[in-house]
N, C-alpha and C positions, 0 to 999 in steps of 0.2 A: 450956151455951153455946149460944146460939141461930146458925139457920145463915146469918143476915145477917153476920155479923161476917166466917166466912171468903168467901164471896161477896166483899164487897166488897174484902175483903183482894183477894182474885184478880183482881176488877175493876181496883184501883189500879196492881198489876204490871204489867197488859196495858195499861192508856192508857197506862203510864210507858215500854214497849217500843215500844206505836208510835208516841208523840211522839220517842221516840231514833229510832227509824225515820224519821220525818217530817222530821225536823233533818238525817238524814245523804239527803235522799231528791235526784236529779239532777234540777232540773222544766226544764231547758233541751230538750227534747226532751218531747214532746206524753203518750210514753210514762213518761216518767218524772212528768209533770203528773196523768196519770191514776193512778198509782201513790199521787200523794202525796192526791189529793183522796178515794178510796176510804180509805188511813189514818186520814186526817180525818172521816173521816164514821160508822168504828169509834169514833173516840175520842169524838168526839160523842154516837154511841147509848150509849156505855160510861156515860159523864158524864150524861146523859138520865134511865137506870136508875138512878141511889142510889140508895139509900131515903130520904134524907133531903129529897128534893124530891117526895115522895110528897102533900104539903100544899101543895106550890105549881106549881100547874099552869101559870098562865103560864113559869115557869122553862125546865118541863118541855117543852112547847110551842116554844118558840122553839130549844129544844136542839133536837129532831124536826127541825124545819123548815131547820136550818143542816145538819143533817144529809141531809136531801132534797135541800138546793142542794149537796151534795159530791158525792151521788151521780150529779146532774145533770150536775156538771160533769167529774165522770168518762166519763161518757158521750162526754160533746163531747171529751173529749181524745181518748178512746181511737177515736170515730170521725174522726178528724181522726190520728192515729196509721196507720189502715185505710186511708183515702184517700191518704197518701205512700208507703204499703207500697206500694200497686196502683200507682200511678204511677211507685214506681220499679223494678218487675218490668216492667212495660210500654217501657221506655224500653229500649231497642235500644244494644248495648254498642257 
């Protein structure tokens, strides 16, 4: 048995965990935005990796790239997340 099969076997359980994750994920809060786009951006590199998109690199390409704007946009959330933190330790009771 070669070792792609269970790889990907393992591959398919963990996107199928963090799209349950992503589904139950709260983005009404910046924190929770940034929770769900880092998910997103696993599930994408997971999906990225098959082997069976080993022959089509634009495929492959554009999974990357969607996975670079998750990572992106986690950033903004979670700094945008930092900025309300500070502001509201700053704010006098």
């Amino acid at each position: 048995m070669s070792q792609i099969a269970p790889v990907a076997a393992t591959n398919e359980l963990l996107a199928d965990a963090l799209r349950e994750a992503m589904s139950r994920a709260d983005r009404r809060e910046p924190v929770g935005e940034a929770k769900f786009a880092v998910l997103e951006a696993a599930v994408q590199l997971i999906d990225a990796d098959r082997p069976e998109l080993a022959d089509q690199p634009q495929l492959r390409t554009e999974l990357l790239r969607e996975a670079l704007g998750s990572v992106r946009a986690a950033a903004v959330a979670a700094g945008v997340a930092v900025t309300r933190a500070r502001q509201v330790s700053t704010v006098p009771a």
